[in-house]
C-alpha angles and dihedrals in degrees: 000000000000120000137240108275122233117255117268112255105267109232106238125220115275091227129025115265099029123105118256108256087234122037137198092250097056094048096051078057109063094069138036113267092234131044100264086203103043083054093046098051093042089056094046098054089041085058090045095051092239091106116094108234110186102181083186090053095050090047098047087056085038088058091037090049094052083046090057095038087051092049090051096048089055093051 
């Protein structure tokens, strides 16, 4: 399975004070947020049956993600 990408380098303004020639904005954008075929193909292999689902293994992260939610709010 293939990885988040890094984010493209955001081109910054020439002079101080004037606005970048690409933004942020415009560049999350251009693209979906998610990867349309990876979802398809997962949720296609969920509805099929071929897609290991371990409810003790989602809640085990869901309860290690709260724990380190919890340990940066207190930072």
């Amino acid at each position: 399975m293939s990885r988040i990408e890094a984010a493209p380098a955001v081109a910054t303004p020439a002079q101080p004070g004037t606005a970048p020639t690409t933004t942020v904005a415009k560049q999350l954008s251009a693209e979906p947020p998610v990867d349309v075929e990876r979802v398809r193909r997962i949720k296609a292999a969920v509805e099929s049956g071929q897609f290991p689902i371990s409810p003790a293994k989602i809640a085990d992260q869901l309860i290690a993600l709260r724990y380190e939610w919890m340990h940066n709010e207190q930072a």
